[in-house]
N, C-alpha and C positions, 0 to 999 in steps of 0.2 A: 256534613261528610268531611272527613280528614281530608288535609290535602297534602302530593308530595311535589317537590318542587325539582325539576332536570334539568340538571347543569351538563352544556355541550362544552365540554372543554378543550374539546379538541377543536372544534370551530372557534375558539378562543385566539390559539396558539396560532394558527392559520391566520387569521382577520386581524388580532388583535382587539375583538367584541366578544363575547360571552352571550349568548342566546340562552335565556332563561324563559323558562314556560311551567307556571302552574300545574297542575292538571290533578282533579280530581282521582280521589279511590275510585275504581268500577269505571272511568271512563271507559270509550269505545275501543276496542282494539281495530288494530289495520285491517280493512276488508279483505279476505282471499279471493285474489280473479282468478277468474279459468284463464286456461292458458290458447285461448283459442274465441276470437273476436273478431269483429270491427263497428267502426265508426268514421262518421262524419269528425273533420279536425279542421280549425283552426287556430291559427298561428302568430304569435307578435313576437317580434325577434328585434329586441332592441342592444344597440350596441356602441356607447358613448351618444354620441347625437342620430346616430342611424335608427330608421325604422325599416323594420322590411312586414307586411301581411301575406301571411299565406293559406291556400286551402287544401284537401285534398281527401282522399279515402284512405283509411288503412285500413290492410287485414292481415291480423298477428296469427299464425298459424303455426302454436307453438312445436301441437306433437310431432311435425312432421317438417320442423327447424327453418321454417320460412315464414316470409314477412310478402307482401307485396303492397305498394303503395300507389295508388290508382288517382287520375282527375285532379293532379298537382298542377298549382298554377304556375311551375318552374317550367325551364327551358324544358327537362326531361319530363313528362306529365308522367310517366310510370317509372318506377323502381322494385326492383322483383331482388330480392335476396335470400338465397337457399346456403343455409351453415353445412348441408349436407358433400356441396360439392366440390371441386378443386383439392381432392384429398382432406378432408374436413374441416380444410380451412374454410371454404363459405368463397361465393361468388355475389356480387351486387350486377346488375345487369341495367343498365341505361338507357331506357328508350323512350322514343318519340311515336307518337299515334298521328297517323295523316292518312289522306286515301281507304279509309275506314279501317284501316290493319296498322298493329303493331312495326314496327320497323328498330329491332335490336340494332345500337351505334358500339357499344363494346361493355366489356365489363371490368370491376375492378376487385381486390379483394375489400370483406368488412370492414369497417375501423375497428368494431367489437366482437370479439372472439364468440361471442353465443348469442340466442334469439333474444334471451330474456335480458339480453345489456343493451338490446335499440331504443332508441331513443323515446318513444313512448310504452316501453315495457311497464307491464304492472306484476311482473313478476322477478323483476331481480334478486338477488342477492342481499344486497345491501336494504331495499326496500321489506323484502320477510326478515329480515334479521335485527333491522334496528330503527325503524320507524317506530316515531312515538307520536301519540295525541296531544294534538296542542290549540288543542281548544275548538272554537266552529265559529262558524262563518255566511254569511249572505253570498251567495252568487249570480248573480244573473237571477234575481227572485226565488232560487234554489238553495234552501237550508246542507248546509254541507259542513264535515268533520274534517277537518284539519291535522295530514298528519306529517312531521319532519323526519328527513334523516341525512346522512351526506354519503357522498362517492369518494372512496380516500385513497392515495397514494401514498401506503403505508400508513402511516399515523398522521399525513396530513391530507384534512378535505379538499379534494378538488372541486367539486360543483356540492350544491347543497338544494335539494329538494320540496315542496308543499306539496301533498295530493288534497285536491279538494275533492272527497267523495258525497254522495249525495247521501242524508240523514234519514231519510224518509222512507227509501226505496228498502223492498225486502231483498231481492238481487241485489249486490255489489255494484255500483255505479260510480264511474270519476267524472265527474265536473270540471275540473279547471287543471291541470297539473306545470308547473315552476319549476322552469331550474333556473338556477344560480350560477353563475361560473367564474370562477376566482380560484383559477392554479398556482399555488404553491402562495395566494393572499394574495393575487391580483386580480381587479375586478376587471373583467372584460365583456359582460352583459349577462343578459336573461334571456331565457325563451318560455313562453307562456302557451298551452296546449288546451285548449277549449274542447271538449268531447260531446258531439250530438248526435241523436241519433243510434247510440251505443246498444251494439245488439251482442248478446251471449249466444256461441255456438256450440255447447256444452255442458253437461250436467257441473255441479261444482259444490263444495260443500260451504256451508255460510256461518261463518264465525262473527259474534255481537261483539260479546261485550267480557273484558276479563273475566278467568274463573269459571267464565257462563260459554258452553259450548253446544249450538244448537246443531244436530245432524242432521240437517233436510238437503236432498238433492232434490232440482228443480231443472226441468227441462224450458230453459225460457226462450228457446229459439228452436224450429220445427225442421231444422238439416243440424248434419251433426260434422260435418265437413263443408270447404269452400268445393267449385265447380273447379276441376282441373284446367280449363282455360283462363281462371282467372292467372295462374301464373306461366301459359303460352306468350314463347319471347319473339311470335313472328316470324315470317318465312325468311327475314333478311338476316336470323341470327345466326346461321351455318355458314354466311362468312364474315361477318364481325365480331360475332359474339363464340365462337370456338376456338379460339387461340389458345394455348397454351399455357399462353404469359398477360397481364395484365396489361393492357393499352398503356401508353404514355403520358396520356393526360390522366390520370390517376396519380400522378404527384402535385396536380392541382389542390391546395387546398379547398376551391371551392366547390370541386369534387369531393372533396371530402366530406366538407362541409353539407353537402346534400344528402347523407346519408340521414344526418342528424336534424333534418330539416331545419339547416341555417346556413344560411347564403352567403351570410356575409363573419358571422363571427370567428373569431380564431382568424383575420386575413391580420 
């Protein structure tokens, strides 16, 4: 089988590397997720000599422009972010669980303007648009396809991507997913996202393989929405969490930084 060869150039210009990858005719094209999930996640967040581990629950809940983030090993163990609110700029909401209830500490605005730009999105922009096959991979004893693209500012990449999705599976599955971050060609770490457990709440249509497009919608999960208490901010959030204006510590980078689940990068 012919093969063509993809020149990133623009991660060239950026790094001053050229990322070159093979890749057969007919390879896999990029899975499409439903926009509407969760899983188990873990986390390595390295950054020069720092390591940081982390765990947690996500559930991306795209049609209805919220995220919540559940069972984090951070100071704040839940993060509830709704794009819907604060005049549709989106609200991030920080709190701590004790005393068996929720207890809302305040909120901040996104750092990403829409659902599909968080940090473990499998629907962004740049991801349906320019992710390419580059080849497969072993994971954790999981056969997985490999696929690149970058996040740019303007013409230059700012973080640069791997999804490791699972080869096997008939539903769309990610395995492993990488970013890279080196703004404007400086390298300042990675963050590595481990997905288990990964459950589909949603019919979705499943694309293979170039050219080849299969139409099967598959109900692989038996509710088709999350429980509205999953994103209940607690009785303590009518007076922390209704303010007007964004708390203070919100120019915290490592607030910030917890959006993207990384603690410590970008300090």
């Amino acid at each position: 089988m012919a093969k063509a060869t993809i020149f990133l150039a623009a991660v060239a210009l950026a790094l001053g590397v050229c990322h070159c990858f093979e890749v057969e005719d007919g390879a896999p094209e990029p899975p499409t997720f439903p926009i509407r999930w969760q899983s188990n996640e873990k986390l390595l967040l390295i950054s020069g000599i720092q390591k940081q581990f982390a765990s947690l629950v996500s559930h991306f809940d795209g049609p209805n422009n919220r995220t919540a983030v559940t069972n984090s090993t951070g100071f704040y163990d839940t993060l509830i972010t709704n794009w819907n609110e604060n005049g549709g700029m989106g609200k991030v909401y920080y709190i701590r669980t004790y005393g068996g209830e929720r207890h809302c500490q305040f909120w901040c605005p996104p750092t990403v303007p829409y659902v599909c730009d968080a940090a473990d999105s499998l629907c962004s922009y740049d991801y349906e648009n320019k992710a390419k096959y580059i080849g497969s991979e072993v994971v954790d004893g999981v056969d997985t396809n490999k696929f690149y693209w970058t996040e740019n500012l303007g013409p230059i990449p700012m973080n640069s991507l791997i999804l490791y999705s699972n080869a096997n599976t008939q539903q769309p599955t990610p395995v492993r997913l990488v970013r890279f971050l080196h703004p404007f060609g400086k390298d300042i770490g990675n963050a590595t996202i481990d997905f288990t457990n990964y459950q589909l709440l949603d019919f979705y249509p499943l694309f293979l393989y170039r050219h080849i497009v299969v139409n099967i919608c598959i109900a692989w999960h038996p509710v088709s929405s999350f429980p509205e208490n999953l994103f209940d901010l607690g009785p303590d959030a009518k007076y922390y969490c209704e303010s007007p204006v964004p708390d203070d510590s919100c120019e915290d980078e490592a607030i910030k930084a917890m959006q993207h689940q990384a603690f410590f990068i970008g300090k």
